[in-house]
C-alpha positions as CSV (number, residue, x, y, z in Angstrom):
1,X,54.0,14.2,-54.4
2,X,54.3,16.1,-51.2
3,X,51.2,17.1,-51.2
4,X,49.6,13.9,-51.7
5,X,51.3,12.7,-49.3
6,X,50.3,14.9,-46.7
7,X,46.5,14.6,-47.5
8,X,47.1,10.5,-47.0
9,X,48.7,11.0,-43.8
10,X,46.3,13.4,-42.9
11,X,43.6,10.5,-43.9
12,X,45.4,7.9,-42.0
13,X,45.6,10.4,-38.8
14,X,42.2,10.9,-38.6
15,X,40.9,7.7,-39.3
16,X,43.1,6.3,-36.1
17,X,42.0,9.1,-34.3
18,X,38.2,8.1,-34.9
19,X,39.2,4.7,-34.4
20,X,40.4,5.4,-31.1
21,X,37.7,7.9,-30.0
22,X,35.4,4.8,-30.9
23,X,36.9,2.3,-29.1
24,X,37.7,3.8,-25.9
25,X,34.2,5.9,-25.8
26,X,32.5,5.0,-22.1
27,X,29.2,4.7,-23.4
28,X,27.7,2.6,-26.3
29,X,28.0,3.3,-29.5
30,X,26.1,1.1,-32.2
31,X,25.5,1.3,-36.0
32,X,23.0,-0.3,-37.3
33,X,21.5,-0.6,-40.8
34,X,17.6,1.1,-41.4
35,X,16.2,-1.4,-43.6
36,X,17.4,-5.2,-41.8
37,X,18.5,-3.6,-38.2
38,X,21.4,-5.5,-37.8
39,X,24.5,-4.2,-35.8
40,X,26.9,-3.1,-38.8
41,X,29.6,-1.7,-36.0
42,X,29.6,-1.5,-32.2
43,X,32.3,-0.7,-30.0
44,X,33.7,-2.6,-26.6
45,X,31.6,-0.4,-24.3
46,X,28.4,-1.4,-25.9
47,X,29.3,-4.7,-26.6
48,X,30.5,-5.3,-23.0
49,X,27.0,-3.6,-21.9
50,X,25.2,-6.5,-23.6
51,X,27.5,-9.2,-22.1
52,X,28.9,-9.8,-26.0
53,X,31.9,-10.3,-27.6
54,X,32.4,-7.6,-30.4
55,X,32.7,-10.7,-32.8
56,X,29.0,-12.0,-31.5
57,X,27.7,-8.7,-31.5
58,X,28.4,-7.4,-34.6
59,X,25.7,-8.9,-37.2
60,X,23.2,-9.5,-34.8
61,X,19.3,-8.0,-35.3
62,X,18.2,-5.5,-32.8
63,X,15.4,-7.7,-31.8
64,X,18.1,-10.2,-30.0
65,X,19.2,-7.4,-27.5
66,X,15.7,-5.5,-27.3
67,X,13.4,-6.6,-24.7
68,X,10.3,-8.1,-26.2
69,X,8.1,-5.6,-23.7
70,X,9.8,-2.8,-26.0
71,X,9.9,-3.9,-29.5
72,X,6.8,-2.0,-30.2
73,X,8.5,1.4,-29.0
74,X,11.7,0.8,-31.1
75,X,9.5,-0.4,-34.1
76,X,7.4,3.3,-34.1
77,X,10.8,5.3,-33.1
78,X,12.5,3.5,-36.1
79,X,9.6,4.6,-38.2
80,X,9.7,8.7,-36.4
81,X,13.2,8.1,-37.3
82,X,13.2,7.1,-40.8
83,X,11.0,10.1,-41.4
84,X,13.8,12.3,-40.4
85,X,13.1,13.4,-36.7
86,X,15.9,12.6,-33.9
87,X,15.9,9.4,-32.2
88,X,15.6,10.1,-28.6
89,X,14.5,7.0,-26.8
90,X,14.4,4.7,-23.5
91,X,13.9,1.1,-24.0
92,X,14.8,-2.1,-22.2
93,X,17.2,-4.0,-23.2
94,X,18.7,-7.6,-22.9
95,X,21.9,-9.4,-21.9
96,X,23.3,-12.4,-23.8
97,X,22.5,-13.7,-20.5
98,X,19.1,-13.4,-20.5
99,X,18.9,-10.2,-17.5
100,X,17.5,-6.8,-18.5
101,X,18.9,-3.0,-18.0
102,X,17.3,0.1,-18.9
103,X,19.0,1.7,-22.1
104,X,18.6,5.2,-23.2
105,X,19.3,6.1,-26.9
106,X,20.3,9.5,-28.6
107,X,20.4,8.4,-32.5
108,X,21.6,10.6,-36.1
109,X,21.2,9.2,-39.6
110,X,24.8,8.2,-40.7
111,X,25.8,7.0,-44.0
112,X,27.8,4.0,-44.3
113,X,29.6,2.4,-47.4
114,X,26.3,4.0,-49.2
115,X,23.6,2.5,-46.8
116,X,21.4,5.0,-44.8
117,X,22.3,3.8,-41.1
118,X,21.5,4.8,-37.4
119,X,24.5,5.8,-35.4
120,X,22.8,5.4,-32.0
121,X,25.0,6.4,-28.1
122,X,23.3,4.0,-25.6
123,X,23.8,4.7,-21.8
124,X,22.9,2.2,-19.1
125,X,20.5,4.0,-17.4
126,X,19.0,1.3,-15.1
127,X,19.8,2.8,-11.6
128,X,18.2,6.0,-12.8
129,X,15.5,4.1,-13.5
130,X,15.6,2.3,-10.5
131,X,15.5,5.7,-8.2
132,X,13.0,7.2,-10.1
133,X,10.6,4.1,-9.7
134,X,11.7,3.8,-5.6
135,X,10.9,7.7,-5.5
136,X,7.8,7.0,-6.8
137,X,6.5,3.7,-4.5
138,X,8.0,6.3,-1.6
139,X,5.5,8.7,-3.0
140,X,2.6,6.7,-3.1
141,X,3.4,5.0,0.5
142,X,3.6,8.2,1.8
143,X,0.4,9.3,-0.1
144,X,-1.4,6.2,1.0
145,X,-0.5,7.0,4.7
146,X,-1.6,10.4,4.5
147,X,-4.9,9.4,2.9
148,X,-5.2,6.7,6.1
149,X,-4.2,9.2,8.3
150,X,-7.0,11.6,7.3
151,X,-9.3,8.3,7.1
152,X,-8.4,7.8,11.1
153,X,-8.5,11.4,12.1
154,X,-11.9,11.6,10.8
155,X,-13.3,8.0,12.5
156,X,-12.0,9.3,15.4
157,X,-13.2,12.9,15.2
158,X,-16.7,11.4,14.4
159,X,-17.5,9.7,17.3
160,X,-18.2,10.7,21.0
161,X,-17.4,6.4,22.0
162,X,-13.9,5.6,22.7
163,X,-12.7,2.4,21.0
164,X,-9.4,1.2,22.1
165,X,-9.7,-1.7,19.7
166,X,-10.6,0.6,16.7
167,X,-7.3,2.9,17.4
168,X,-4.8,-0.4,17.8
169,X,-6.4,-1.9,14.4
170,X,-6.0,1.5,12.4
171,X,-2.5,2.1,13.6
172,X,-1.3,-1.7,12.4
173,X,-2.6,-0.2,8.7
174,X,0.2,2.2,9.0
175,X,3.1,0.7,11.3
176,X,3.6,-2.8,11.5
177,X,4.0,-4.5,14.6
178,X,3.6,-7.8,16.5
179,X,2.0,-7.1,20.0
180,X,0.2,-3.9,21.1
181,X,-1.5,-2.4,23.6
182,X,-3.6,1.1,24.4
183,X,-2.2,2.2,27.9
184,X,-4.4,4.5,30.2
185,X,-2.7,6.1,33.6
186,X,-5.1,5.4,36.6
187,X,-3.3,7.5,39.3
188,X,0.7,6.2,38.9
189,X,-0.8,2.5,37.4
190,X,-0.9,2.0,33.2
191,X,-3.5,-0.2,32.5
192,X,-4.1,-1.9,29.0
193,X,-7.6,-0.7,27.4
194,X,-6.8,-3.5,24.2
195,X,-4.4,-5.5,22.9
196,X,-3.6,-6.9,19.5
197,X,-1.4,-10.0,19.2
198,X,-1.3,-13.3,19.9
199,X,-4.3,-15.2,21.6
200,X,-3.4,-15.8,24.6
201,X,-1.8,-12.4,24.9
202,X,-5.3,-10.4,24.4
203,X,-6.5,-13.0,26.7
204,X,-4.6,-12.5,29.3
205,X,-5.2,-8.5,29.3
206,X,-5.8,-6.1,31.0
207,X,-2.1,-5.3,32.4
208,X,-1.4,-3.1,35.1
209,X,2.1,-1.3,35.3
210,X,2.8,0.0,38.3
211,X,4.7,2.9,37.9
212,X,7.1,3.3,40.9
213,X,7.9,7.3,41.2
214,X,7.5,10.5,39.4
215,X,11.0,9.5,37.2
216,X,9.0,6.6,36.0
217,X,6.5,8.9,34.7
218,X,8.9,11.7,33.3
219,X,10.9,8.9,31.1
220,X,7.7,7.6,29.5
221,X,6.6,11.2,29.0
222,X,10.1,11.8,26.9
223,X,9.0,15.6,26.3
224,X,5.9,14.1,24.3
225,X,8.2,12.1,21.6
226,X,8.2,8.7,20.9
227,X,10.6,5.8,22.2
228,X,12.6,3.5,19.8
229,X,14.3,0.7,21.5
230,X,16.1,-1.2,18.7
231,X,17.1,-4.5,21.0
232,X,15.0,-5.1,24.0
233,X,17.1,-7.4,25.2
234,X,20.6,-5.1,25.2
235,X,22.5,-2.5,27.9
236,X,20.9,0.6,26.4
237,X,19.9,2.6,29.4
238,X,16.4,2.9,27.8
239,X,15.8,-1.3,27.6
240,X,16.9,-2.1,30.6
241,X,13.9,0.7,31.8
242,X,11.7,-1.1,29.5
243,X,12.4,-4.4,31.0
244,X,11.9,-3.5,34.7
245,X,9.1,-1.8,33.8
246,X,7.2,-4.3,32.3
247,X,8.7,-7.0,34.9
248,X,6.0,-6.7,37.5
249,X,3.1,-8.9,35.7
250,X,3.8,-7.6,31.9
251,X,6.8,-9.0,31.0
252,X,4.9,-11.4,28.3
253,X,4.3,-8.5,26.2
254,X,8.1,-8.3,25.6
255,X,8.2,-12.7,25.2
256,X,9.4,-13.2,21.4
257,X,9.6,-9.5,20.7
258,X,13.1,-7.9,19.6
259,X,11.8,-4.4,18.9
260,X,9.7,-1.8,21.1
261,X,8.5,1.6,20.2
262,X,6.5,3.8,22.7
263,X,4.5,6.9,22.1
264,X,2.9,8.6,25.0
265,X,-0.9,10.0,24.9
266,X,-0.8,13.9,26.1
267,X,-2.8,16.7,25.6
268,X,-1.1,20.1,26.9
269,X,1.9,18.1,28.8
270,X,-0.8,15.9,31.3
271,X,0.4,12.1,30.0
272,X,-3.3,9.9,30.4
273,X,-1.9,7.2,28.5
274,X,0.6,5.4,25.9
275,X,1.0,3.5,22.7
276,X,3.7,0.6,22.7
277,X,4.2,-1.8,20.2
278,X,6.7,-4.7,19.6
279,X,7.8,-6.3,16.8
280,X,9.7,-9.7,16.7
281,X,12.9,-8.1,14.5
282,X,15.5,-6.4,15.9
283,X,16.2,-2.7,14.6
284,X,12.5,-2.8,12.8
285,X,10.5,0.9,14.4
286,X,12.0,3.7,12.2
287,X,11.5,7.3,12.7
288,X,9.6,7.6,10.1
289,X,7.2,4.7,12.0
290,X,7.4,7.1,15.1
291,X,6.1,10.3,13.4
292,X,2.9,8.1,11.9
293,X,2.6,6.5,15.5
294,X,2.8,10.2,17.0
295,X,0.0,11.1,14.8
296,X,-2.4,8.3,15.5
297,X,-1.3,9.0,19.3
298,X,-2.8,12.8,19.1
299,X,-5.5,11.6,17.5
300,X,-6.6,9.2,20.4
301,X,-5.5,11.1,23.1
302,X,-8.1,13.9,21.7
303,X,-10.8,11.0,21.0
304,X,-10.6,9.7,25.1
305,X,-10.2,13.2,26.3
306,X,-13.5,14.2,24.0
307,X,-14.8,10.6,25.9
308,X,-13.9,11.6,29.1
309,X,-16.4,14.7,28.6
310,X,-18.9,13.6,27.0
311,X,-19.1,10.9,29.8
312,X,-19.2,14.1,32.5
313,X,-22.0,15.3,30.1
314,X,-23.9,12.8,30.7
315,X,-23.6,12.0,34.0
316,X,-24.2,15.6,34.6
317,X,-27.2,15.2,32.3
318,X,-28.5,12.7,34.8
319,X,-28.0,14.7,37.3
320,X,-30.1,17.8,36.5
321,X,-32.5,15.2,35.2
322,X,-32.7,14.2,38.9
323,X,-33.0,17.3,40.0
324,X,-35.6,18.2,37.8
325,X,-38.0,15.3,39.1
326,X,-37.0,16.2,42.9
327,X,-38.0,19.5,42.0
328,X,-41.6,18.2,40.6
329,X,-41.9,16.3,43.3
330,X,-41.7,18.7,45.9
331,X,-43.1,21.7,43.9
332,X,-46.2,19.4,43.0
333,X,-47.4,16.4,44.4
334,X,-45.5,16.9,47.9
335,X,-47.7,20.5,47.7
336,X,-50.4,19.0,46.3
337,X,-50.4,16.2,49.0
338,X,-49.8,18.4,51.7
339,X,-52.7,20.6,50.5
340,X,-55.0,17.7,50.5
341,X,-53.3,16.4,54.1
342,X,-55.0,19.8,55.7
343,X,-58.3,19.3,54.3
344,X,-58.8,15.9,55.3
345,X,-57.2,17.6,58.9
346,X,-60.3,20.3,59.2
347,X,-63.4,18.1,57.1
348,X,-64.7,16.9,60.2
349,X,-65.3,20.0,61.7
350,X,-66.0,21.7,59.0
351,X,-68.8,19.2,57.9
352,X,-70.4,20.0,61.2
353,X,-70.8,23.6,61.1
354,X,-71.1,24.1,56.8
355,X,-71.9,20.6,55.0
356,X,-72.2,22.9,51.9
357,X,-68.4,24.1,52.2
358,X,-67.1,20.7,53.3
359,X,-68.7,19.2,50.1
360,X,-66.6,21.9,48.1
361,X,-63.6,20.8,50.4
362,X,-64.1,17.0,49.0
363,X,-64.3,18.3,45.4
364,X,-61.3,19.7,46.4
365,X,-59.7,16.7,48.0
366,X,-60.8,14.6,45.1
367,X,-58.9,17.2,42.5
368,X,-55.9,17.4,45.0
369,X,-55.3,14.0,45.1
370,X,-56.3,12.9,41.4
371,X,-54.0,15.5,39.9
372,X,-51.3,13.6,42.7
373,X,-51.8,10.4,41.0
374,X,-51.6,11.8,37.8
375,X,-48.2,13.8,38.3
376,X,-47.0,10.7,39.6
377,X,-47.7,8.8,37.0
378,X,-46.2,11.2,34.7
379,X,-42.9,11.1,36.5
380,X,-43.0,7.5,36.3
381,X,-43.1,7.7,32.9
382,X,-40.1,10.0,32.5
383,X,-38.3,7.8,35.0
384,X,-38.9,5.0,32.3
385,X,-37.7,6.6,29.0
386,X,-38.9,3.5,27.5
387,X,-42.7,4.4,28.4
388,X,-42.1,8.0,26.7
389,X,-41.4,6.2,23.3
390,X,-43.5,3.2,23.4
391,X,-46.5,4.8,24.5
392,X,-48.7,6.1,21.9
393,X,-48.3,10.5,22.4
394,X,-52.0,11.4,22.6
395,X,-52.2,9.4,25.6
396,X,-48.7,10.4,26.6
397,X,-50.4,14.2,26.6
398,X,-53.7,13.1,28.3
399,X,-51.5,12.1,31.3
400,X,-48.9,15.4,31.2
401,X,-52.3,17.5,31.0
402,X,-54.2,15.8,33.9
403,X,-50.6,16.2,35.8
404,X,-51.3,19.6,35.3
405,X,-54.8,20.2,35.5
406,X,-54.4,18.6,39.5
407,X,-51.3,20.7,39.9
408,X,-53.3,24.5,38.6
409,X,-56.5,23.6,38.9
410,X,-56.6,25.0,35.4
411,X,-58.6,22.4,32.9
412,X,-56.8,21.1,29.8
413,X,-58.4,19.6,27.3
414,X,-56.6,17.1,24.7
415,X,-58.3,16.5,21.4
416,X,-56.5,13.6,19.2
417,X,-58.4,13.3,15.3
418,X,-56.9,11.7,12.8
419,X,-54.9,8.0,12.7
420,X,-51.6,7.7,15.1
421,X,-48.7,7.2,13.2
422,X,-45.3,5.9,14.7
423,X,-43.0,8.5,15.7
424,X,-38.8,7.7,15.8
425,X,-38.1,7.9,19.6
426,X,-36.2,10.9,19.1
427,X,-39.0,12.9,17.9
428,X,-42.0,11.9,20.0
429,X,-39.9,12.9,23.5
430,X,-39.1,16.5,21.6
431,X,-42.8,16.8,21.2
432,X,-43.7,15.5,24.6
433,X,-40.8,18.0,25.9
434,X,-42.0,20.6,23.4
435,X,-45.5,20.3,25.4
436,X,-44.7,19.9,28.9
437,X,-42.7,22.7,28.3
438,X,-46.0,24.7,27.3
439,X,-47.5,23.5,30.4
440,X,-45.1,25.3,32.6
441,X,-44.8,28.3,30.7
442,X,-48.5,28.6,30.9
443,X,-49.1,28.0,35.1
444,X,-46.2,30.6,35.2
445,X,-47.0,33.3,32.8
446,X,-50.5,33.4,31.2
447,X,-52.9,33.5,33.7
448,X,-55.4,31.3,31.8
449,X,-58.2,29.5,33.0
450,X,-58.4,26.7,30.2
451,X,-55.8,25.4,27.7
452,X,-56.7,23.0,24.8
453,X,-53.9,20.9,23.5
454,X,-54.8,19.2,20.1
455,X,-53.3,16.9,17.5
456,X,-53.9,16.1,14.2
457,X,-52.6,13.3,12.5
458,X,-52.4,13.7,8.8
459,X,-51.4,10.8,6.2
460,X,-50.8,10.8,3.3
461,X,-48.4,12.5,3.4
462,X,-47.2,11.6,6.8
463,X,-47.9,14.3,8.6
464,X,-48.1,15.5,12.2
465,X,-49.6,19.1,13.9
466,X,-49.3,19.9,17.6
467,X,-51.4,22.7,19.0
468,X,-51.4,24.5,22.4
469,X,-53.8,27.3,22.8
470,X,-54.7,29.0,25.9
471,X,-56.7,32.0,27.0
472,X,-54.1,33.9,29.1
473,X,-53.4,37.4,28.8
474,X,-50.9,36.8,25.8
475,X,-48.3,38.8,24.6
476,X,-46.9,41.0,21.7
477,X,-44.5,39.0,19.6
478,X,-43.0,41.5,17.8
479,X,-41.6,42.5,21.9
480,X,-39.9,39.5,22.6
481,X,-36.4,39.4,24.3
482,X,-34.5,36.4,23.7
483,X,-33.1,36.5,27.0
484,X,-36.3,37.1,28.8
485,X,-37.9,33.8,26.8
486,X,-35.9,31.1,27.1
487,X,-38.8,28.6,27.5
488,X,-40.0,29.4,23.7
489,X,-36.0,29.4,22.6
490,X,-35.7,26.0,24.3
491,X,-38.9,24.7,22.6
492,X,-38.0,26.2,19.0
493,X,-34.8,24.0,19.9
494,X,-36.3,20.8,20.6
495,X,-38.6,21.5,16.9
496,X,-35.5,21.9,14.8
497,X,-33.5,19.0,16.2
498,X,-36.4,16.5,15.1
499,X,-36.8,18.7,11.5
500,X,-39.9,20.1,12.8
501,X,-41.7,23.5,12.2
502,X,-42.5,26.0,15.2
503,X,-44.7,28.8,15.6
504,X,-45.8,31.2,18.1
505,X,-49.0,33.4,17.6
506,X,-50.3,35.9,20.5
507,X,-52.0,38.6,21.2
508,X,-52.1,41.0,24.1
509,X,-55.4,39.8,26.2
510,X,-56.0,37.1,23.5
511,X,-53.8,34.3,24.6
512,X,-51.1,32.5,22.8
513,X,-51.0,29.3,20.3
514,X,-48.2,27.3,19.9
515,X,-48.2,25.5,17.0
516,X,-45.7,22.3,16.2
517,X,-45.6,21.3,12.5
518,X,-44.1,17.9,11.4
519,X,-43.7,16.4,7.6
520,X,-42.8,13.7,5.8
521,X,-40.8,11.9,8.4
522,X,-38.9,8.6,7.0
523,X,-39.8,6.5,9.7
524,X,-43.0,7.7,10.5
């Protein structure tokens, strides 16, 4: 009797302490029957987690508190399960009323009153969830405004032609803003290059910000970081700047706006500019926004730096371009002119004492002043680039070689056989170069008494050979110094810029060739 006893009370202490391990458990514990998965038993925690009384929720088919989007998973886990594998599973689930959570399920096969059941723990994993999917949109922002950034960098990086516009409109892609503006520092004055924003605020730019002394300067500057005013319109030390700043003729940029970031445009601590943008809600520039800004800002302030020289390039370009036809036209037709100014001085007398010699004296003239007309008409043409591309090159070479013929008094003779094909502008000035180039190397080094320039048009295919052959003394090849031939570097140059083929052929006493191959040109 004791005994018995003892096992019943051992029975009745374990079945309370179950019992109360049950109800009290924090997370959700539901058993449900295999075949008709209905709730058999459920206690508080998961009933409360569905928003049911344990009366309602007891009974009720797993498809009432399952999500529709996730019937399909819990019908193929039911069916791993069944099979005997472990019931490890994340499924949405569904409030009495009506809102969703994120469950996760750890299920075992548990028999009850003879029926094969699942005893599944549910946990509410729904801000989990939540941080893993805000982790990932954060990861594919960020991914996103790296991919623009490289997108920007390499816009940027690929063209020699600032575009203030471009820079504004690919820095709204990654930082919102109202108003903004692309500052550039003329001497101690900011002055707007674009704007983005309203209407009549990009029609009222450019603004100039007169920056009254070097503090001004320093505090824009900031040690090349960005500015975040959260409130424009507060005390902070930084706004009230910002406001008499923008005071004197600027102050609509700041009209409506609640929010101002600044970035400044450096490049090795020499400030030649700025980025501000506004934005209509208080607090709105983050950090985050400053570090993409400060980016963008590099970028441009490489982009008008890069713009700055390449507009010294050109200028310089123009310069030695200058120089070059001052040079021709003293070295040639002033000489040439002046050569034909003292035999026109001394053909009177001479026609009295040797009519013979004065004859050769007009021949001379004649040559003097025809190869005067034609170097000015070649410099004329240079002088109009349009000429050096819309003329047709044979005749372009007919005038360089008469140019030259009345500079030397050495003959050229230019052959043209085959049809003329049109020649991209680029191309036909290399070749033109590419010749007069030959020209010069020839009166200075070769010595010849005749030069024959020819060129053969070939098509189809579209094809194009430039020959220049003189009789000079020549050269050995094999014995050329690069540094002693910069002519022949500068013309193999020109060749390979327009996808062209060069060649040099000489031989000691047996003058040189200079041969210019060109194929199958697109646009010819």
């Amino acid at each position: 009797m004791k005994l018995e006893f003892k096992m019943k009370t051992a029975i009745s202490f374990n079945e309370n302490l179950y019992s109360r391990i049950f109800e009290s458990a924090a997370e959700g514990v539901i058993l449900s029957d295999l075949e008709s998965n209905l709730v058999v038993e459920a206690n508080p925690a998961a009933c409360k987690m569905h928003g049911y009384s344990c009366e309602e929720f007891i009974g009720l088919n797993a498809t009432a508190f399952i999500h529709p989007k996730s019937w399909q998973a819990f019908h193929e886990y039911m069916l791993s399960f069944r099979s005997g594998n472990v019931f490890d599973v994340r499924l949405l689930h569904l409030r009495q009323d009506g809102s969703s959570f994120h469950a996760e399920w750890s299920g075992t096969k548990f028999d009850y009153e003879g029926r094969p059941c699942l005893l599944g723990v549910v946990r509410d994993v729904t801000r989990g969830v939540q941080a893993e999917q805000n982790l990932h949109q954060r990861v594919e922002i960020r991914n996103r405004e790296q991919v623009k950034l490289l997108e920007i960098s390499h816009t940027l990086a690929s063209t020699m032609e600032f575009q203030p516009g471009l820079i504004l409109d690919q820095l709204r892609e990654i930082v919102e803003y109202t108003n903004g503006g692309l500052f550039t520092l003329e001497a101690s004055t900011l002055v707007t290059l674009a704007m983005r924003g309203a209407p009549e605020l990009e029609r009222s730019s450019p603004f100039r910000i007169q920056l009254r002394g070097t503090d001004a300067l320093a505090t824009l500057f900031n040690g090349h970081r960005p500015i975040r005013i959260a409130d424009v319109g507060s005390d902070n030390p930084q706004a009230n700047f910002l406001r008499s700043l923008l005071d004197d003729g600027a102050a609509q940029l700041l009209a409506g706006m609640q929010s101002w970031m600044w970035v400044p445009l450096a490049v090795k601590n020499r400030v030649i500019g700025g980025l501000g943008v506004a934005h209509e809600n208080r607090n709105f520039f983050t950090p985050h926004h400053s570090d993409l800004a400060l980016s963008v800002a590099n970028q441009a302030a490489i982009t008008m730096i890069n713009a700055e020289l390449y507009g010294h390039a050109q200028a310089l370009a123009v310069l030695e371009e200058r120089q070059r036809l001052a040079r021709n036209l003293h070295d040639a037709v002033n000489q040439s002119l002046f050569s034909a100014g003292l035999i026109a001085e001394v053909l009177p007398r001479l026609w009295d004492r040797d009519q013979a010699e004065a004859r050769r004296s007009l021949d001379d003239l004649r040559r003097l002043t025809r190869g005067a007309m034609a170097e000015m008409r070649a410099l004329l043409a240079e002088l109009r680039p349009d000429t050096l591309i819309d003329t047709e090159l044979g005749e372009l070479l007919i005038l360089l070689g008469n140019a030259f013929t009345g500079r030397t008094n050495i003959p050229v003779k230019v052959t043209v056989t085959g049809e003329g094909i049109l020649l991209p502008g680029e191309t036909q000035v290399s070749l033109y170069r590419i010749c007069q180039e030959a020209l010069t190397n020839i009166a200075k080094h070769a010595q010849a008494s005749r030069v024959e320039v020819e060129i053969h048009y070939i098509k189809p295919p579209a094809e194009l050979e430039l020959h220049i052959r003189d009789n000079g003394h020549g050269f050995v090849t094999s014995e050329l110094s690069p540094s002693g031939h910069y002519g022949l570097k500068m013309m193999r140059e020109r060749a390979e810029a327009v996808g062209a083929n060069f060649s040099v052929i000489s031989h000691s006493g047996r003058g040189t060739e200079i041969t210019v191959r060109l194929a199958r040109q697109e646009s010819l």
